[in-house]
N, C-alpha and C positions, 0 to 999 in steps of 0.2 A: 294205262301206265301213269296215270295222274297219283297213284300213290308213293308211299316213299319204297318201292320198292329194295332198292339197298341199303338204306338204315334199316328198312324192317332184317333183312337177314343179318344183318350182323348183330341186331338185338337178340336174334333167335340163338344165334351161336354165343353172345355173351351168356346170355342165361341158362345156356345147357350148359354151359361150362360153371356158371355159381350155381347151379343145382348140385353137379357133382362134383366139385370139389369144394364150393364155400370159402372162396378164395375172393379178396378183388380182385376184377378186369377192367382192365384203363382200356380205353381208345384215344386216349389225346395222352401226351407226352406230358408227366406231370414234375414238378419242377421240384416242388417240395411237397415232404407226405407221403413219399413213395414206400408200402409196403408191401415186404416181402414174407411169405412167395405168395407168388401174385402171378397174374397171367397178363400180357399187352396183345393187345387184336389189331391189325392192320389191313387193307387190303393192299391189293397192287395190280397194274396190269386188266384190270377191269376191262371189258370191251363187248359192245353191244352190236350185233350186224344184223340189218332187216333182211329178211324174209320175204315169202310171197305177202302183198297186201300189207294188213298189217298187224303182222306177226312179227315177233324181233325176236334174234337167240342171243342170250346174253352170258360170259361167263366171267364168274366172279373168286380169283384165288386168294386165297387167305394165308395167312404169314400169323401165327401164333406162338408168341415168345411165352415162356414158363421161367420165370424166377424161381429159385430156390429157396428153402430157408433159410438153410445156413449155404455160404459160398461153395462151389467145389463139389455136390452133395450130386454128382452121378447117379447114383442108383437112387433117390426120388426122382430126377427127371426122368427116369430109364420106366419106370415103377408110372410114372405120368403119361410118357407118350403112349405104354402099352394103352391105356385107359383111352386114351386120344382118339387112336384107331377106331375102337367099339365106338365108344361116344358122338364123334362124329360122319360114320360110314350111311346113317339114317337119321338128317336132324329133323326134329318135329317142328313143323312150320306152325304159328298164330291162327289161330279162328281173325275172321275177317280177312276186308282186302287189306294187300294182293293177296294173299296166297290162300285163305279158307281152309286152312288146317291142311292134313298131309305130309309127307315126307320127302325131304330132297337128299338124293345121293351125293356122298361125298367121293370125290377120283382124286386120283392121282396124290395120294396119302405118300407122305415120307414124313421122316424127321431128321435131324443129327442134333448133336450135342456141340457148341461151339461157345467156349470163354466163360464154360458157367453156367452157359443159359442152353435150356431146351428151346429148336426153333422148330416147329410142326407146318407142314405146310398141306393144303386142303383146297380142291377147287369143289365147287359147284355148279353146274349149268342149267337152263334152264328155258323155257321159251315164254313169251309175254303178247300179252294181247294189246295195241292200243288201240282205242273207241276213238272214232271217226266220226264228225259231227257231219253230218249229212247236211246238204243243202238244197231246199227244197223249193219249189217255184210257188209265190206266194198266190197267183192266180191267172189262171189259162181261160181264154178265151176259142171257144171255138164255134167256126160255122159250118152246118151244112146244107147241103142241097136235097133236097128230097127228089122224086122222080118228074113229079109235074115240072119243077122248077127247072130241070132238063131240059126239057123239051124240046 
């Protein structure tokens, strides 16, 4: 678990989303320069519990705000979230660690429509291996006795 695990997914789901739609995606709150439509990525709620050993399940929900282009424009957002659904119910995960390609389910999919903005919400779970550095006895001494030494 030494890699970035949860930057690496939300890069995965940034770029499935400017693959298909070609849009910018913020993750940090942008002050000036903000264009629309554009999608903001969040998590929330994140939370990791170990397992036997060292195994950990971790699940990560997602909060994906959709701008419009023009204000008020329901049916792009409506026309968006449809796409949302498909797009992320199987995200394609990175070649390399963590994850070595593969696909992670997305649950508990909803979205609504509130103040303008499309808000999509998407969990993913997952389990994680952390490497355990082993500690080893740098050198052992041992004696025995043979049978004569019995005696």
């Amino acid at each position: 678990m030494k890699n970035k695990v949860l930057q690496t997914l939300i890069e995965a789901v940034a770029r499935t989303l400017d693959d298909a739609f070609g849009l910018p995606v913020y993750q940090n709150q942008v002050a000036q320069g903000f264009e629309q439509p554009s999608f903001f990525l969040q998590t929330s709620e994140t939370f990791r519990k170990q397992r036997r050993g060292q195994r950990y399940f971790q699940q990560v929900p997602f909060e994906i705000l959709c701008f419009p282009a023009e204000d008020g424009d329901n049916r792009e957002l409506t026309l968006r979230a449809e796409k949302l659904y498909d797009l992320l119910e199987l995200l394609a995960l990175p070649e390399g660690p963590p994850w070595n390609g593969g696909t992670l389910r997305g649950l508990e999919m909803r979205h609504r429509i509130e103040d303008g903005v499309l808000c999509f919400f998407v969990t993913y779970r997952f389990y994680l291996w952390r490497d355990s550095e082993e500690i080893y006895m740098e050198t052992v001494k041992m004696d025995f006795k043979t049978d004569d030494e019995k005696g």
